[in-house]
PAZAPA-4460 file (N, C-alpha, C; in steps of 0.05 Angstrom, whole numbers, plus 32768, in hexadecimal, padded with zeros to 4 digits):
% residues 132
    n_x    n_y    n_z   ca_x   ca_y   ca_z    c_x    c_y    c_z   seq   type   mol
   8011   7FE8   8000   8000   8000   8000   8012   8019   8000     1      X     A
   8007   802F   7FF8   8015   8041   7FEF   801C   805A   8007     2      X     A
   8037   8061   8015   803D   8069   802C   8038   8086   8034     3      X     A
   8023   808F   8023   8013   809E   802C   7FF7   8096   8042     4      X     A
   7FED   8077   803D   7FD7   8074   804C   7FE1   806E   8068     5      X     A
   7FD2   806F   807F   7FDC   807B   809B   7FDE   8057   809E     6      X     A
   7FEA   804C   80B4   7FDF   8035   80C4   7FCA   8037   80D4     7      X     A
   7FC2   8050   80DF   7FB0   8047   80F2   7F9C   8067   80EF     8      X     A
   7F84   8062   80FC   7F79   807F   80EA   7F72   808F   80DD     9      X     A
   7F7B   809D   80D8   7F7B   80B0   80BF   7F95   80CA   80C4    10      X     A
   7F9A   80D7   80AE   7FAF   80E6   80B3   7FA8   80FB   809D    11      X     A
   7FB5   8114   8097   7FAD   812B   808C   7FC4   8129   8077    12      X     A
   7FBC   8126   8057   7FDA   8122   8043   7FD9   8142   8037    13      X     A
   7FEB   814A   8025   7FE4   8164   8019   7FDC   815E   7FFA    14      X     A
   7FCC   815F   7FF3   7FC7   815F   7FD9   7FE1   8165   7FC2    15      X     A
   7FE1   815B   7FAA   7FFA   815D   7F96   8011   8156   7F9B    16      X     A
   8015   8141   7FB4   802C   8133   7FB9   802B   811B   7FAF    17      X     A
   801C   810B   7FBD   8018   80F7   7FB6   8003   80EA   7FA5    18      X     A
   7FF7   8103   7FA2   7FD6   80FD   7F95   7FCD   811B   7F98    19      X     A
   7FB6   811B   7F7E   7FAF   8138   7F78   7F8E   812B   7F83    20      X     A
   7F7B   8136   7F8B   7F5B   8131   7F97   7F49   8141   7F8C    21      X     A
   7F3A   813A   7F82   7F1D   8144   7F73   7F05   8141   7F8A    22      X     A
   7F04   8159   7F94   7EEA   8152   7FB0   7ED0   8154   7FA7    23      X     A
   7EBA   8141   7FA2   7EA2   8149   7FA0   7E90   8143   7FB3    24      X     A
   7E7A   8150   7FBB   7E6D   815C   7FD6   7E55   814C   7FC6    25      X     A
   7E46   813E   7FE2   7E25   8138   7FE2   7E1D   8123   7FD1    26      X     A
   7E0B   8125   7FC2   7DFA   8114   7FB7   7E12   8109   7F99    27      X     A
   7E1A   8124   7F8D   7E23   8124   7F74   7E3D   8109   7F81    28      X     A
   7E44   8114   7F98   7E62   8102   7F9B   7E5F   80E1   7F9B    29      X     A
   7E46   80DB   7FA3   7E3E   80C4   7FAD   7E3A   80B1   7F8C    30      X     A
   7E23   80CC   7F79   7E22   80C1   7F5F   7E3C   80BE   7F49    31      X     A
   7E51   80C9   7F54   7E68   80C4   7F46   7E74   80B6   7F49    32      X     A
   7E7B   80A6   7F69   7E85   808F   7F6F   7E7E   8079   7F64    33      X     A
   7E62   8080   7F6B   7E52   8063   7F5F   7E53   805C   7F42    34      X     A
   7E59   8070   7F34   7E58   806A   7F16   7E73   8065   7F0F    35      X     A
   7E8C   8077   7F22   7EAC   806C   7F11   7EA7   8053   7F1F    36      X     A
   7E9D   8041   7F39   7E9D   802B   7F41   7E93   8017   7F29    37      X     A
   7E80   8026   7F2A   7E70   8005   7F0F   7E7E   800A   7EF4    38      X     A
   7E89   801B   7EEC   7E8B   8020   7ED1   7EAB   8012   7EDA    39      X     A
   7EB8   8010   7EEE   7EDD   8004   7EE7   7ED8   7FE4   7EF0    40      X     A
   7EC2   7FDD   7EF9   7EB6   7FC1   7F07   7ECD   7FC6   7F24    41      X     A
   7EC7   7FD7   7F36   7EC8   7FDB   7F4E   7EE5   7FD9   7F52    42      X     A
   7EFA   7FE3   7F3B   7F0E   7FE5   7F3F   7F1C   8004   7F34    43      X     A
   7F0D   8016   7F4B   7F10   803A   7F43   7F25   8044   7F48    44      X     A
   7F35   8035   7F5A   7F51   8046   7F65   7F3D   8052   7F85    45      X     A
   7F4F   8059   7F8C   7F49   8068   7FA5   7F37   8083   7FAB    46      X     A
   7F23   8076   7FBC   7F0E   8093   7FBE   7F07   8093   7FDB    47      X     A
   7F05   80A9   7FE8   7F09   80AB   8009   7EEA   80BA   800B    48      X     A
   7EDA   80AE   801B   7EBD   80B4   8026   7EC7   80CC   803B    49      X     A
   7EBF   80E1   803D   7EC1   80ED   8060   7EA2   80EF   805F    50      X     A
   7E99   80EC   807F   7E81   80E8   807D   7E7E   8101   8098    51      X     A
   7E83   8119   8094   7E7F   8136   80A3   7E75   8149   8093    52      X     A
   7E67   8154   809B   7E4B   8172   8089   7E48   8164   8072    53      X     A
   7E56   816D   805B   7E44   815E   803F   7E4B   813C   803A    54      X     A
   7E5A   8138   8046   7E64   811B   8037   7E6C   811E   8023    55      X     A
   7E8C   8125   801C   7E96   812A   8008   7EA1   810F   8002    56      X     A
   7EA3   8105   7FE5   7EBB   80F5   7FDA   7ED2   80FD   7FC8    57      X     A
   7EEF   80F6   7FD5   7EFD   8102   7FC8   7F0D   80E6   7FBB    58      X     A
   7F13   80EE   7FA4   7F20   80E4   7F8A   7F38   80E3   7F89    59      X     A
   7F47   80D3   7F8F   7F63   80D8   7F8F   7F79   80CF   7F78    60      X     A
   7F7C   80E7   7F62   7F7F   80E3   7F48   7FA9   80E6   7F49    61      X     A
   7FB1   80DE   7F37   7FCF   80DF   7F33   7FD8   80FD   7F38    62      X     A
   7FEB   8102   7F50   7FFA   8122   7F4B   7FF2   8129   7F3D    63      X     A
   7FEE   814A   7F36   7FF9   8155   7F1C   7FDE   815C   7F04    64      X     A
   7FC8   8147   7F04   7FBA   8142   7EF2   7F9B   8149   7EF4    65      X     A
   7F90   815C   7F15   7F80   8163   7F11   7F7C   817B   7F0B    66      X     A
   7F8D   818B   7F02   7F8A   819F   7EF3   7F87   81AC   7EDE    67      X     A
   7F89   818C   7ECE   7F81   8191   7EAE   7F68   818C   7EA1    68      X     A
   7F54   818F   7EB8   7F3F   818E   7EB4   7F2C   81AB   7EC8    69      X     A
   7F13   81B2   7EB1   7F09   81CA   7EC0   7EEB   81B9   7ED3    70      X     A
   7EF7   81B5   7EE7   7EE4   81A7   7EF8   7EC4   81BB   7F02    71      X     A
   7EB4   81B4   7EFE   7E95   81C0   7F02   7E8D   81D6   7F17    72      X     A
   7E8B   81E0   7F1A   7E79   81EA   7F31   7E7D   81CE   7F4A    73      X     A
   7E7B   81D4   7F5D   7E73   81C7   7F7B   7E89   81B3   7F80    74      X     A
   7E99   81B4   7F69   7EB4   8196   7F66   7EC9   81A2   7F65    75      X     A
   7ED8   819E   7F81   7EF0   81B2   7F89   7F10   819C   7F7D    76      X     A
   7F22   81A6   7F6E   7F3A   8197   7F67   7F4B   81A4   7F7F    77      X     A
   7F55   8187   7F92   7F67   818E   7FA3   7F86   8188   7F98    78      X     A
   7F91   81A0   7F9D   7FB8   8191   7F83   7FCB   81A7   7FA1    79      X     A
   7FE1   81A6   7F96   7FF5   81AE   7F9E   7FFA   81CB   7FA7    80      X     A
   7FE4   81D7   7FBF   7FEF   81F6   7FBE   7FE3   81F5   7FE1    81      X     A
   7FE5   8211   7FE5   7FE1   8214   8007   7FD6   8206   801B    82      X     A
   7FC0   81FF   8012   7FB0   81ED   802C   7FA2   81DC   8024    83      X     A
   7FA5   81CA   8010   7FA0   81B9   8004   7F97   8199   8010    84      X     A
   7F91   819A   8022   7F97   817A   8030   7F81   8166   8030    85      X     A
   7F81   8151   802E   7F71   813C   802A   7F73   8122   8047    86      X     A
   7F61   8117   8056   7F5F   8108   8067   7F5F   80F2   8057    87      X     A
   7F6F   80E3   8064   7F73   80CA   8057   7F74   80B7   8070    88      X     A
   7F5E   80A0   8068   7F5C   808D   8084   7F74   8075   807B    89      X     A
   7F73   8069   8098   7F88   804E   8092   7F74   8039   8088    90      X     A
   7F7A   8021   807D   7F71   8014   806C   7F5C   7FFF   8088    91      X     A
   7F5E   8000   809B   7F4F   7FEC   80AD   7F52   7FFB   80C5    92      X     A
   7F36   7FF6   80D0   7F3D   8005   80F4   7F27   8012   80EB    93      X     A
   7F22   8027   810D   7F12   803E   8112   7F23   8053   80FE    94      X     A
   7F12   8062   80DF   7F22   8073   80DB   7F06   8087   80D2    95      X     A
   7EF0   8089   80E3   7ED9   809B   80E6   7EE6   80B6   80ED    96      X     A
   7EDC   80CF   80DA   7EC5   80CE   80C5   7ED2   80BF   80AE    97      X     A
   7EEB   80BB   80A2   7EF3   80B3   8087   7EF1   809B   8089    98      X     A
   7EE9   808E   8075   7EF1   8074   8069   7EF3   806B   804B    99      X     A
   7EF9   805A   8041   7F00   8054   8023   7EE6   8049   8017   100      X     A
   7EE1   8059   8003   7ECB   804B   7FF0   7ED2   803C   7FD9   101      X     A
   7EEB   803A   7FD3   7F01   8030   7FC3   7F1C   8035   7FC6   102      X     A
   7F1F   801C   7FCD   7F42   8021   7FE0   7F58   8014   7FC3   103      X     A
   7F6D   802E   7FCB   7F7A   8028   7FB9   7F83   800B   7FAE   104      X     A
   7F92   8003   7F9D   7FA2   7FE3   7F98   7FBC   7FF0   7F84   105      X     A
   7FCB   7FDE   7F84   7FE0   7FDC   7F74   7FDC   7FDE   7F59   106      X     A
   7FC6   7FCC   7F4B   7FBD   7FD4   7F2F   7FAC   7FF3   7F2D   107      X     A
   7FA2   7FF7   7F44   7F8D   8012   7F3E   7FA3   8028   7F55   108      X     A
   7FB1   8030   7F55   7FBE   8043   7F6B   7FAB   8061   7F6B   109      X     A
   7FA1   8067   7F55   7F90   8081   7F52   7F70   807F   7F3F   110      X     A
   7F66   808C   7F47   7F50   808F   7F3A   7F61   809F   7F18   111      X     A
   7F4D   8098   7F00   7F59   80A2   7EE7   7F46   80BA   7EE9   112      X     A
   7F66   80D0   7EE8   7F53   80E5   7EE8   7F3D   80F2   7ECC   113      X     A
   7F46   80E9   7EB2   7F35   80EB   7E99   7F18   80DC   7EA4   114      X     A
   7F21   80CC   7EA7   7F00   80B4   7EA1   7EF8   80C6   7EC3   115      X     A
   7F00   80CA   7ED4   7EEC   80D8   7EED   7EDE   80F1   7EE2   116      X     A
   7EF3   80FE   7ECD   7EDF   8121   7EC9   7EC9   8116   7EB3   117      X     A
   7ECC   8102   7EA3   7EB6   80FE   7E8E   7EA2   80EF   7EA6   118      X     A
   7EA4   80DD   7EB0   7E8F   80CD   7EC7   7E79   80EA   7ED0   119      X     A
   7E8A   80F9   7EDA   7E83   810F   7EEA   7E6F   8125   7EDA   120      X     A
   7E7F   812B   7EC8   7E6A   8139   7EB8   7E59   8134   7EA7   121      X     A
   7E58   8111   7EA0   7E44   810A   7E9C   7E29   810B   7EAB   122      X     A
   7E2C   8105   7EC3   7E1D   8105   7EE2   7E16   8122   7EDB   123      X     A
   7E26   8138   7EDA   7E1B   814E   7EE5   7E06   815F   7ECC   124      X     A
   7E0D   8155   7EB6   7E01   8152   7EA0   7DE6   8140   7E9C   125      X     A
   7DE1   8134   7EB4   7DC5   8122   7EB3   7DC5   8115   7EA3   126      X     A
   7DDC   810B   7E8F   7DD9   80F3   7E7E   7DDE   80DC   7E8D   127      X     A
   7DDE   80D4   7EA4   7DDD   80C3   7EB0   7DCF   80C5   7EC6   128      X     A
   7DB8   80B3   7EC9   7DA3   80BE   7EDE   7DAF   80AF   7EF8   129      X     A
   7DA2   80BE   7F0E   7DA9   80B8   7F29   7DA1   8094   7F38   130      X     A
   7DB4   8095   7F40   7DAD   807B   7F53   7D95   8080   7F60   131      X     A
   7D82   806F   7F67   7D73   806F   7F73   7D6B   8055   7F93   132      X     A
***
């Protein structure tokens, strides 16, 4: 596993070190998961649940690479500058509020950040209707 994830808990990483984060908040975050989930057959790369005010999911895409995309309204790109930081739980244990809704692997180390902005704005584009 990759020596950014904590052993025990959770721990605070800085965004654009080791990974660049695409944060999406609420309902939309939930319908994006669920669709990069089914659409890679549940092999997304790493996506971290925090489950405090909106329930954000954040995306944890290769350094470097969420910036070449103009991400939507309400979908924050977390990369490499002042206060950038992302909670990252350890892979087993109490690591409330975070936990993994897709934990990284060796074949998937990141979510792809192309196929997450098309997933996404397909969703936000209503060409893909909502889970129900």
């Amino acid at each position: 596993m990759p020596s950014w994830i904590p052993a025990s808990g959770h721990a605070l990483r800085h965004a654009g070190i080791h990974f660049d984060a695409i944060r999406v908040s609420g309902l939309l975050g939930e319908q994006v998961a669920y669709e990069i989930m089914q659409f890679t057959d549940f092999q997304a790369g790493p996506i971290i649940r925090s489950r405090i005010g909106e329930r954000s999911m954040y995306f944890l895409v290769p350094p470097g690479t969420a910036s070449a995309h103009l991400w939507p309204a309400g979908v924050d790109a977390l990369v490499r500058k002042g206060s950038d930081f992302v909670g990252v739980p350890a892979l087993d244990g109490l690591t409330y509020p975070l936990d993994w809704r897709s934990r990284p692997t060796a074949q998937d180390p990141f979510v792809e950040t192309a196929l997450l902005f098309e997933l996404l704005m397909k969703v936000v584009e209503d060409e893909i209707p909502a889970v129900r």
